[in-house]
C-alpha positions as CSV (number, residue, x, y, z in Angstrom):
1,X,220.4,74.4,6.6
2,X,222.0,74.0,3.7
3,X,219.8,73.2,-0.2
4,X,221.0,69.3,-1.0
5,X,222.0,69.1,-4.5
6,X,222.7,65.6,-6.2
7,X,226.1,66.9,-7.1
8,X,226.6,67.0,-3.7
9,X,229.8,65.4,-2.6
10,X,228.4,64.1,0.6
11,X,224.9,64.6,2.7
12,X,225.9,66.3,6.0
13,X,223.6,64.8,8.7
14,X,223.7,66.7,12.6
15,X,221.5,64.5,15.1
16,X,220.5,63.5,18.4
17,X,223.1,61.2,19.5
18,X,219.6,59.0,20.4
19,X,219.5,58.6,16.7
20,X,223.4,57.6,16.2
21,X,222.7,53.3,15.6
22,X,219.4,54.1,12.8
23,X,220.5,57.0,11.2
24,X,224.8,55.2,10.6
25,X,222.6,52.2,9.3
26,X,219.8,54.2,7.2
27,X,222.8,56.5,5.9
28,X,225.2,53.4,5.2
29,X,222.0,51.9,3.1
30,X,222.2,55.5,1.5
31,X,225.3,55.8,0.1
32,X,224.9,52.2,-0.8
33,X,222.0,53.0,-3.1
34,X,223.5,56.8,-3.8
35,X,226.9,57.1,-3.9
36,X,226.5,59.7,-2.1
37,X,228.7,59.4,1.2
38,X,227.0,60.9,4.6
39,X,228.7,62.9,7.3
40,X,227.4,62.9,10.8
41,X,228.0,65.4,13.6
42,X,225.9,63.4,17.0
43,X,225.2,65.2,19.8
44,X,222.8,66.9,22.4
45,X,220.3,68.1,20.1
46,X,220.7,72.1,21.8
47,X,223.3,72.4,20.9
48,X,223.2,71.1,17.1
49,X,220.7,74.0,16.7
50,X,223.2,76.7,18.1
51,X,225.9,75.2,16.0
52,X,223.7,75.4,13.2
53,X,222.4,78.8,13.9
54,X,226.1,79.5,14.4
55,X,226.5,78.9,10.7
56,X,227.3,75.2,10.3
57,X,225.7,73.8,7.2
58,X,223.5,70.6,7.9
59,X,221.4,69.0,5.2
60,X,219.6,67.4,7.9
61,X,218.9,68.2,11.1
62,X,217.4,65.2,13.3
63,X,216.5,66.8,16.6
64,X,215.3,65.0,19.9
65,X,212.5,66.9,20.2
66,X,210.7,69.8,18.0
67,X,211.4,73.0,19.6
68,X,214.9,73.1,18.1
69,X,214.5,72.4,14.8
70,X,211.3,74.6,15.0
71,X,213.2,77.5,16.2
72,X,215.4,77.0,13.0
73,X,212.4,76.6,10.7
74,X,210.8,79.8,12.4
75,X,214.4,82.1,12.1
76,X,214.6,81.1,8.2
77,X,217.8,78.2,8.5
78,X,215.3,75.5,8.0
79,X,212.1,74.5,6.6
80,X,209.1,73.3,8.5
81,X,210.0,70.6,11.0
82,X,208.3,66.6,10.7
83,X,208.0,64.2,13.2
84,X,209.5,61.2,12.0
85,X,210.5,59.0,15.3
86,X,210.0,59.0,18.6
87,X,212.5,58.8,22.1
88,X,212.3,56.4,25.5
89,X,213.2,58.2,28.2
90,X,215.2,55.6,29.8
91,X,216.8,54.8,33.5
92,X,220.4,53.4,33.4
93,X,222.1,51.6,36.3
94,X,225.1,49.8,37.2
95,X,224.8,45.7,37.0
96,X,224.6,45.7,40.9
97,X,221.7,47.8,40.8
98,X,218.6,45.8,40.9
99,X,215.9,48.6,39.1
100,X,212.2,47.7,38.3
101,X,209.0,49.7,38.1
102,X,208.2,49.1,41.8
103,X,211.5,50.0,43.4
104,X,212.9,53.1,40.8
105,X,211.7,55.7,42.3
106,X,212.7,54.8,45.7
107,X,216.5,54.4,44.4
108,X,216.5,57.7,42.5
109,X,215.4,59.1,45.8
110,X,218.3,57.2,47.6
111,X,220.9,59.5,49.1
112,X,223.6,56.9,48.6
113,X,222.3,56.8,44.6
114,X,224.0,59.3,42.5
115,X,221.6,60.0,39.5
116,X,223.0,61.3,36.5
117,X,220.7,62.8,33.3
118,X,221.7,64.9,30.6
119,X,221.5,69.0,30.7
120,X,218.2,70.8,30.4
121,X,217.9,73.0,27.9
122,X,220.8,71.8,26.0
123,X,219.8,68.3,26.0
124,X,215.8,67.1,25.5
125,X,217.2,64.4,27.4
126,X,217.5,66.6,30.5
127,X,214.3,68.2,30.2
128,X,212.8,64.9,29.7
129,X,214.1,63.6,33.0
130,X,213.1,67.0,34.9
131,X,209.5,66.0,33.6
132,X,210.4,63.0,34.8
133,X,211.0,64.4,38.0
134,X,207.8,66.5,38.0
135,X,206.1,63.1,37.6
136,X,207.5,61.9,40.7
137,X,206.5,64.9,42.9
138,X,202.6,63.8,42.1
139,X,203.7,60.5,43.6
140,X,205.7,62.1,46.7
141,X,206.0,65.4,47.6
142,X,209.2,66.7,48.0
143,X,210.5,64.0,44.9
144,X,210.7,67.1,42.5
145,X,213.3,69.1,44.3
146,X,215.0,66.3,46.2
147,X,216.0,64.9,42.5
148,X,216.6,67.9,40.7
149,X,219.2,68.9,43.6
150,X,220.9,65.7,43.5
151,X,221.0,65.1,39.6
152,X,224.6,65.2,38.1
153,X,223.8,67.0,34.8
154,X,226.7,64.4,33.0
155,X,226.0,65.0,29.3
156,X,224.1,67.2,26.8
157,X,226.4,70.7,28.0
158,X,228.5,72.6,26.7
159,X,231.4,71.4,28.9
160,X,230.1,68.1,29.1
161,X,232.2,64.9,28.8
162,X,231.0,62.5,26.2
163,X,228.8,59.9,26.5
164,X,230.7,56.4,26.5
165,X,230.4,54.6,23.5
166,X,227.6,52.5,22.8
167,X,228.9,49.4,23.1
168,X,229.2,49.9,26.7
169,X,226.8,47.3,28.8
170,X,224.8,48.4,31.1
171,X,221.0,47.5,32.6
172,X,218.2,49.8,30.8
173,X,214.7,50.3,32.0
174,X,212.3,52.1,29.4
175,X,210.4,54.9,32.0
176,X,207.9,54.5,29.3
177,X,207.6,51.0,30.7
178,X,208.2,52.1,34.1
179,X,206.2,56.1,33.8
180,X,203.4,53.2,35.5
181,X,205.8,53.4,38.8
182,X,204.3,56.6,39.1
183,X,200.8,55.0,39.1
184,X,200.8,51.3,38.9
185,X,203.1,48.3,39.1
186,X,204.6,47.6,35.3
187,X,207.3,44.9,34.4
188,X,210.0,47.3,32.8
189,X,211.4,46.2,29.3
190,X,214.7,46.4,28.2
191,X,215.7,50.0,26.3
192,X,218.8,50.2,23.7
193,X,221.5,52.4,25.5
């Protein structure tokens, strides 16, 4: 990653597409302050790190999770990685789908439900939902390869489409609200797409 000078022209930010609405409002407040105008490059956080490793020049690198930007730190393209945030994991469905913490489980498990996540390994979006599914196979045996053989890996890949735009509506239920499915009854919450 690249040494941020205030001479700098502009603050080049690559992050977690999870982190698009704070970081365009923390950077806006920024240049406000600054002057200093800041670029961003969104996307699966995996793939940031290869782009970085590649030889893109990020002054800051805001990962979904720490591996990646501790892989950086540990190969000399970044310093030593901070926890500054933290993600939902979060269960998206169509307005006709009815979701809550009693009944998600059974619907992912639904052959007539396609289930969609983001790509392990590119994505700590993806390998939060395959934890996710591990979860589920405590529950019901069988739950861990029934879902990971029916998940559409959608986003987070290398030849992924993009995500829509978040302005698109749709119903959220936190799984940190509803990780209690997998134990106990819990009222899920609403969860910012």
């Amino acid at each position: 990653m690249s040494n941020f000078s205030a001479a700098q022209e502009a603050v080049n930010v690559y992050a977690a597409g999870s982190l698009r609405a704070v970081l365009t409002e923390l950077g806006e407040l920024y240049k406000k302050r600054s002057g200093i105008a800041v670029n961003y490059t969104y996307g699966a956080s995996g793939l940031l790190k290869e782009r970085i490793e590649k030889g893109e020049s990020a002054d800051i690198f805001a990962s979904a999770n720490m591996e990646h930007p501790a892989a950086l730190a540990k190969s000399g393209l970044a310093a030593e990685a901070r926890a500054f945030t933290r993600n939902e994991l979060c269960a998206l469905t169509g307005s006709k789908v009815s979701a809550t913490s009693e009944n998600l489980l059974d619907l992912m498990l639904d052959p007539t439900v396609k289930l969609g996540t983001s790509t392990p390994k590119n994505d700590p979006s993806g390998d939060y939902a395959w934890m996710a599914f591990g979860k589920a196979e405590k529950l019901r045996a069988g739950s861990y390869a029934k879902l990971a053989a029916k998940a559409l890996m959608l986003t987070g890949g290398k030849n992924s489409l993009s995500p829509p735009p978040p302005a698109v509506m749709c119903t959220a239920t936190s799984l940190r609200t509803v990780r209690p499915i997998f134990s106990s009854p819990i009222a899920p919450t609403p969860c910012s797409p």
